[in-house]
Residue, then its C-alpha position, 0 to 999 in steps of 0.5 A: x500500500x505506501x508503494x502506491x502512495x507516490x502515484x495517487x499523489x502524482x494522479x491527483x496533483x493539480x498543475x501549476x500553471x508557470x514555470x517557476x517552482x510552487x514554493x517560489x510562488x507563494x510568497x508573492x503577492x495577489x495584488x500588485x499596483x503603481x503608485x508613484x507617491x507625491x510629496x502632497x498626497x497620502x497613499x491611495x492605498x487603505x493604510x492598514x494594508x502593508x506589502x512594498x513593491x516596487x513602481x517601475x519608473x521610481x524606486x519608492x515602495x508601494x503598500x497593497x494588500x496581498x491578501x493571503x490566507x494564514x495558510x498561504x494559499x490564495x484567496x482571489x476574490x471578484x473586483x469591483x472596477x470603478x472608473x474615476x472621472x465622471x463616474x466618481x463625481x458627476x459631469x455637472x462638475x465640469x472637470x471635463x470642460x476645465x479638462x477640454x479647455x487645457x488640451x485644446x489650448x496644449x493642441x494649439x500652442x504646442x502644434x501651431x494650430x488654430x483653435x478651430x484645428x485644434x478642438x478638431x484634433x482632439x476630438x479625433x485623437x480621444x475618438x480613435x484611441x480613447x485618450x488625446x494623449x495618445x495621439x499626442x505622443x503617436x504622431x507628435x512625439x509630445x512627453x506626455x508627463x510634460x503634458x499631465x503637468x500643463x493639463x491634469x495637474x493644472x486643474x483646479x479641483x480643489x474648487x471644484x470637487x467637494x466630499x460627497x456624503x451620499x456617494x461614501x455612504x455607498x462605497x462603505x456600503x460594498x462587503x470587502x469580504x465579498x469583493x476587491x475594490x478597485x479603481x481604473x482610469x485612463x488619467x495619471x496616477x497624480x490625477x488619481x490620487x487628487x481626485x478620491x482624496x478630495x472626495x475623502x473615499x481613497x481610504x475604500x479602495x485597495x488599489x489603482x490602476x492607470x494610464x502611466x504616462x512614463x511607459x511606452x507605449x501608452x496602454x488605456x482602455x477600451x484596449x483589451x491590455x489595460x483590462x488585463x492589466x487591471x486584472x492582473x495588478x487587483x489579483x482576478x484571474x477570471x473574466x467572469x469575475x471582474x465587475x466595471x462601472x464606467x461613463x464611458x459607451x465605448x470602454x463598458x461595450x469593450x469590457x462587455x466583449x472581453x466577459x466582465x459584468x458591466x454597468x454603463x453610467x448614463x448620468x440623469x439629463x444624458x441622452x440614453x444611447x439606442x443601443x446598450x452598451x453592457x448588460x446594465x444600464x445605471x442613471x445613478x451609482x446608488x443603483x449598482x446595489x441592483x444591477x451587482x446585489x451580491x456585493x452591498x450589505x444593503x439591497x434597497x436601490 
């Protein structure tokens, strides 16, 4: 009988899907992200939560979460993917037009251009490649971090956005035992960090991902890298298991192609589109609780 033992182990021994060793493996963790931290802004990250990486363009660690079970062995939750701008805040606080506003004058004064071919080009870059930047950086060879510091950086938020009582409330509604909570953007990690922290909800989330405007090529949605990306920095394996909400038709309708749950956020006054863009359609963040219940404490929309 312990002759036999060896092959019933071999039978039933499930394959580790890398190369590398299953004790290399174990000690690193789930969830990884990029944070380069500024001299202004505190940690995106949940401060109880301590595990130092390392950002690719900087030598400065990084806390995040690896969610480890005492045994070691993983536990991979589902994501909550949230957008940030337009999404975390509404559109009547006119970060977009204050935005618009800083690339069409980088348009026109960096490429010579009229203010008419200016907003025209703009309007084709985002349209093609779902951030101006990129078009930027393509066809123009601009530094995009020189941009972020004419254009991200330079709005003024700190008059325009204000905490949100009603939109904490719903985020500390989600069960972290349930789900990670996750943000997703297309903008610079320094647009990131200001944003929740002047809204008071970056102590929710337990991590970002985001366009870095120091690698090339620059990777945003809807392009099926940045989804995988997002994924593979929050710990989710699975398609089925990431769940977005986003302003965005042409990001949700991406994300709904590669199989995550999608709500598309059709802000109140927005026209509704003829076509639905993902499963769920939501006027409202409060109405997550009904497209994605599983997830909140309370079921009430």
């Amino acid at each position: 009988m312990p002759a036999r033992l060896p092959r019933l182990l071999r039978t039933f021994r499930s394959p580790i899907p890398s190369s590398r060793s299953y004790s290399q493996q174990l000690p690193r963790p789930l969830i990884s992200t990029r944070i380069i931290e500024q001299p202004n802004f505190a940690p995106v990250l949940n401060p109880v939560f301590r595990h130092s990486l390392r950002h690719s363009h900087t030598s400065r660690p990084v806390v995040m979460d690896p969610s480890i079970q005492p045994n070691g062995v993983s536990a991979p939750k589902p994501v909550l993917f949230f957008d940030i701008d337009n999404c975390l805040y509404p559109r009547s606080s006119r970060v977009q037009d204050h935005m618009a506003q800083l690339i069409d004058e980088y348009f026109a004064k960096h490429l010579s251009l009229s203010w008419e071919d200016a907003v025209k080009l703009h309007k084709e870059y985002y349209t093609n490649y779902g951030l101006a930047i990129e078009g930027l950086v393509r066809h123009h060879q601009i530094d995009p971090l020189e941009y972020n510091s004419k254009v991200d950086d330079a709005l003024p938020l700190e008059d325009i956005l204000q905490y949100n009582h009603e939109l904490r409330e719903l985020l500390e509604d989600v069960d972290k035992s349930k789900c990670t909570m996750w943000l997703l953007t297309n903008a610079y990690v320094n647009h990131a960090k200001r944003v929740v922290k002047l809204l008071r909800i970056d102590d929710l989330f337990d991590g970002l991902t985001f366009c870095d405007y120091g690698a090339q090529p620059l990777v945003c949605k809807p392009a099926k890298e940045m989804y995988l990306r997002a994924m593979k920095e929050a710990g989710v394996e699975k398609m089925e298991d990431c769940y977005f909400v986003d302003d965005s038709y042409l990001n949700c309708q991406k994300a709904t192609e590669y199989g995550w749950n999608v709500a598309h956020l059709v802000e109140e006054g927005l026209p509704v589109p003829r076509t639905q863009a993902s499963k769920h359609q939501i006027r409202h963040l409060r109405e997550l609780r009904g497209a994605f219940p599983q997830f909140f404490k309370s079921k009430n929309v």
